[in-house]
Backbone as a ProteinNet text record, in pm:
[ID]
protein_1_A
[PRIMARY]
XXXXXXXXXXXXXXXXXXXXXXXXXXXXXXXXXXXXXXXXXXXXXXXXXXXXXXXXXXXXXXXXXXXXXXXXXXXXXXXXXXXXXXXXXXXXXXXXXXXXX
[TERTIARY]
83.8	0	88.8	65.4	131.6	75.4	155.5	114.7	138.4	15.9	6.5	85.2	167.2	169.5	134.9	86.8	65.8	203.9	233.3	337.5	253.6	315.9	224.9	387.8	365.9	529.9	487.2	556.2	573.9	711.3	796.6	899.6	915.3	890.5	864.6	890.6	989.2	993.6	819.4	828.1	941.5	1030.5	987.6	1063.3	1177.1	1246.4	1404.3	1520.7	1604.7	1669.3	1606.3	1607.7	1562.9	1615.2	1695.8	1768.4	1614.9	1502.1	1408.7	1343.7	1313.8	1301.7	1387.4	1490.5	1560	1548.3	1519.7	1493.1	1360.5	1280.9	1102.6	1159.5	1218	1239.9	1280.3	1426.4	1461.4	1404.7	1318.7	1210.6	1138.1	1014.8	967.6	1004.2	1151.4	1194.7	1233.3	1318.4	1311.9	1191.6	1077.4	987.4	931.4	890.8	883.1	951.4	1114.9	1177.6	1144	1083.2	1039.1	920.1	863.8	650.3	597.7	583	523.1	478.4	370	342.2	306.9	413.4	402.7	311.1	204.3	120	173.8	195.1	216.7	148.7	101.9	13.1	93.7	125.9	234.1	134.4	171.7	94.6	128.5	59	36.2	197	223	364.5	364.1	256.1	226.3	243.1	281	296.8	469.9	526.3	719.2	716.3	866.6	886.7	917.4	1036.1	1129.5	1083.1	1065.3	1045	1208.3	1224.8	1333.9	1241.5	1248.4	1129.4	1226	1369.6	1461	1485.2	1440.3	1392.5	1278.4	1169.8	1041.5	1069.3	1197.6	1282	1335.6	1354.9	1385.5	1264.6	1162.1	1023.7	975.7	958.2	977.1	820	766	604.1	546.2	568.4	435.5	402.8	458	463	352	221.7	113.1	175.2	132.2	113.2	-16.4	-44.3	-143.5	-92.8	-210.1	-141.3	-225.7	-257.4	-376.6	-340.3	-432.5	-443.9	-366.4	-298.2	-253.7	-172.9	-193.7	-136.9	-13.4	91.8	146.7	87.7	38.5	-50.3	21.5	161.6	296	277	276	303.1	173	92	-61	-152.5	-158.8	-313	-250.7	-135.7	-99.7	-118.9	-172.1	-233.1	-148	-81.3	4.6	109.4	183.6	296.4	278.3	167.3	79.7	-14	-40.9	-185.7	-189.8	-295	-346.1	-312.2	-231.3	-169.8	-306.4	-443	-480.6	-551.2	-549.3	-508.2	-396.2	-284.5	-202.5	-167.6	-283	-283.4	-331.9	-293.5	-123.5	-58.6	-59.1	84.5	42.1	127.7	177	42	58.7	-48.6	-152.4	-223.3	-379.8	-470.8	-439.5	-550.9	-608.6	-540	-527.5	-662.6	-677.3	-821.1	-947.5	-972	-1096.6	-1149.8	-1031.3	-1052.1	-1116.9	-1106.2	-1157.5	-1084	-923.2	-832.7	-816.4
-118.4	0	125.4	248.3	347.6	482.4	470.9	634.6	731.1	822.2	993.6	1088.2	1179.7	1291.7	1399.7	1527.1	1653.1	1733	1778	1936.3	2007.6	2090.8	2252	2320.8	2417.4	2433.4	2588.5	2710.9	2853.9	2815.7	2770.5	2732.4	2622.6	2625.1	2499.3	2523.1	2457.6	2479.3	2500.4	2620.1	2668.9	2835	2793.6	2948.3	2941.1	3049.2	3095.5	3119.1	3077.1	3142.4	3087.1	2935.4	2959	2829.4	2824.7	2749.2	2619.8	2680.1	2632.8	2535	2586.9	2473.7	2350.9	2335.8	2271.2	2153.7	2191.8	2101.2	2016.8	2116.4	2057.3	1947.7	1977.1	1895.9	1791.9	1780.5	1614.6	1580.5	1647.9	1540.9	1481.3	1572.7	1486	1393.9	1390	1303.9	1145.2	1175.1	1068.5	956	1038.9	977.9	874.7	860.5	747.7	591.3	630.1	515.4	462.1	549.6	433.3	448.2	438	364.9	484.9	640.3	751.1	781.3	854.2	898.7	1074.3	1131.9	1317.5	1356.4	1462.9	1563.6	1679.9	1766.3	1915.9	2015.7	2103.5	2179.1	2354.7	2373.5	2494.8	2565.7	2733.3	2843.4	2841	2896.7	2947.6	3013.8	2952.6	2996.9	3171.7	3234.6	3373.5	3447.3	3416.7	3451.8	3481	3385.7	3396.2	3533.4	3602.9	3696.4	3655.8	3546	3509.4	3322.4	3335.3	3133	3101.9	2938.2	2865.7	2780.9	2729.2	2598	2497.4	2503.9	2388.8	2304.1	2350.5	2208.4	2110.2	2150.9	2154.9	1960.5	1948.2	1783.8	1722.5	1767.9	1740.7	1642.4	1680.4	1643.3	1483.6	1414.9	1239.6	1272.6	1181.5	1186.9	1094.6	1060.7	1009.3	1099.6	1259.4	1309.6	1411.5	1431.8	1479.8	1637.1	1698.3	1893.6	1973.7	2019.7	2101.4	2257.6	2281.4	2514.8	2562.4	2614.5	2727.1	2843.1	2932.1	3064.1	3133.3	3205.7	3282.5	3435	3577.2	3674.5	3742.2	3805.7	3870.2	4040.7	4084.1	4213.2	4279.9	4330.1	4438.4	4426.9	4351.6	4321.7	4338.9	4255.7	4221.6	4285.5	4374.7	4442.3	4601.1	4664.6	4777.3	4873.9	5015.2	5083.5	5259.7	5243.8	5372.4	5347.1	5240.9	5199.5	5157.7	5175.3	5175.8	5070.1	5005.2	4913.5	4967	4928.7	4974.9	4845.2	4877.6	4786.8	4674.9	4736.7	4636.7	4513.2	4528.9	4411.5	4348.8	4372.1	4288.8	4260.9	4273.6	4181	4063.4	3934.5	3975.4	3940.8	3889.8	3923.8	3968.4	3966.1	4011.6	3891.1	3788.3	3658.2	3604.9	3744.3	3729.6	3645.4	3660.8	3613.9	3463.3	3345.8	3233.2	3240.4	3329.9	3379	3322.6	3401.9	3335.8	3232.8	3155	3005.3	2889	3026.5	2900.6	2842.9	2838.3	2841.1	2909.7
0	0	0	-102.6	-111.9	-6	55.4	139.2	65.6	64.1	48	137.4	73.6	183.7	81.8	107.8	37.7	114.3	2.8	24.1	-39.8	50.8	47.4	13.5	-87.4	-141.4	-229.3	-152	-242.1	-310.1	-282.4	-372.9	-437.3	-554.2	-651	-766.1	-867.3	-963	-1065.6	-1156	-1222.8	-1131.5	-1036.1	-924.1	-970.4	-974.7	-1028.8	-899.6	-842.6	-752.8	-619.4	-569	-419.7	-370.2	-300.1	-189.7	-134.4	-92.6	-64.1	-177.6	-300.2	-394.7	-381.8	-403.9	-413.6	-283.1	-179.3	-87.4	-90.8	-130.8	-132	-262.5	-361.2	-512.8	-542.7	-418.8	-365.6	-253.5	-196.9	-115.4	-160	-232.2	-375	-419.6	-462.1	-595.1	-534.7	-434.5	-342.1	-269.1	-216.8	-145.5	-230.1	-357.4	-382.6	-411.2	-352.9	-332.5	-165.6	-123.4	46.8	81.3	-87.8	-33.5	-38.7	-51.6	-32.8	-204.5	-189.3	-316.9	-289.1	-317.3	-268.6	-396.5	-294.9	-403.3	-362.1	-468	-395.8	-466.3	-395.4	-393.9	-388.4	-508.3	-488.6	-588.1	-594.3	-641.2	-792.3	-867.5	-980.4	-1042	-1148.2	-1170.5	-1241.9	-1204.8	-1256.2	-1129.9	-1006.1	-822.7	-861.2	-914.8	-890.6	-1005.8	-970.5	-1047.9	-1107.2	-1081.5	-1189.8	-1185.3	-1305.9	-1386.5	-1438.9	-1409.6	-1461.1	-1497.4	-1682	-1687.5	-1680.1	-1637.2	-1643.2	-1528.4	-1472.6	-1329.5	-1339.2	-1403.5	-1425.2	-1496.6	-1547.5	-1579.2	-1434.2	-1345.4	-1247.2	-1130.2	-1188.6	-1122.9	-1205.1	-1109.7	-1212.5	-1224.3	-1313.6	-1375	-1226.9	-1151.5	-1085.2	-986.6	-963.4	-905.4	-898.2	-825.3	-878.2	-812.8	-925.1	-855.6	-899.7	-811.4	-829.3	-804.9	-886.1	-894.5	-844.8	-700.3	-728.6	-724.7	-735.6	-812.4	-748	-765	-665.7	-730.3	-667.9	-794.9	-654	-706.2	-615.5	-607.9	-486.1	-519.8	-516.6	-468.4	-528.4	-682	-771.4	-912.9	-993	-948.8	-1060.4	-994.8	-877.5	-817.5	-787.8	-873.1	-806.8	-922	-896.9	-1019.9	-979.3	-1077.7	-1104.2	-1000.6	-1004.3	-965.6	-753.5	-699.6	-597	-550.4	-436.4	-381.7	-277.3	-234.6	-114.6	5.7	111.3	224.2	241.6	238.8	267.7	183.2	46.1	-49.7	-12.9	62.6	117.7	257.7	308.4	437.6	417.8	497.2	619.9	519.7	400.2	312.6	156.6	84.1	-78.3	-150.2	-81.6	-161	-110.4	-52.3	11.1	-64	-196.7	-269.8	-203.1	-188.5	-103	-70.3	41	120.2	15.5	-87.2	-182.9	-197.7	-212.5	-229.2	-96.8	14.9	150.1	211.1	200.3	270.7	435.5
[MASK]
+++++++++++++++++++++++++++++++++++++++++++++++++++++++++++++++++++++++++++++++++++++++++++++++++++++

């Protein structure tokens, strides 16, 4: 019998630049050599500033991911270079909230 675990992961390829990917990526990649089957549940690759799609090979196929929505409101909700603090409470990726989280 294969055990589930879910990761919950802001750093996930295709993210550019993060020490933290890289750890969530060989946990992943590994866990299915001792019986685990990892889902991860990381944000919308339109949240990172910067994309690398060259890890994105690094991720073996039985590896389920899911994207949800997610916008950074410094970047995608700010109008004449400006947002208002409280579109970003308590952080930059409020959006989360909508979904029932």
């Amino acid at each position: 019998m294969v055990k589930r675990v879910l990761m919950i992961a802001y750093h996930f390829p295709p993210l550019h630049g993060s020490s933290g990917m890289q750890r969530t990526l060989r946990f992943a990649r590994y866990l299915p050599d001792h019986g685990w089957e990892p889902i991860i549940l990381a944000p919308s690759p339109r949240a990172y500033q910067q994309i690398d799609s060259g890890q994105l090979a690094d991720i073996p196929q039985q590896v389920r991911i899911h994207r949800a929505f997610a916008l950074d409101t410094a970047r995608h909700l700010k109008v004449m270079g400006r947002y208002p603090r409280v579109l970003a409470l308590p952080d930059r990726w409020v959006q989360y909230l909508q979904d029932g989280i």
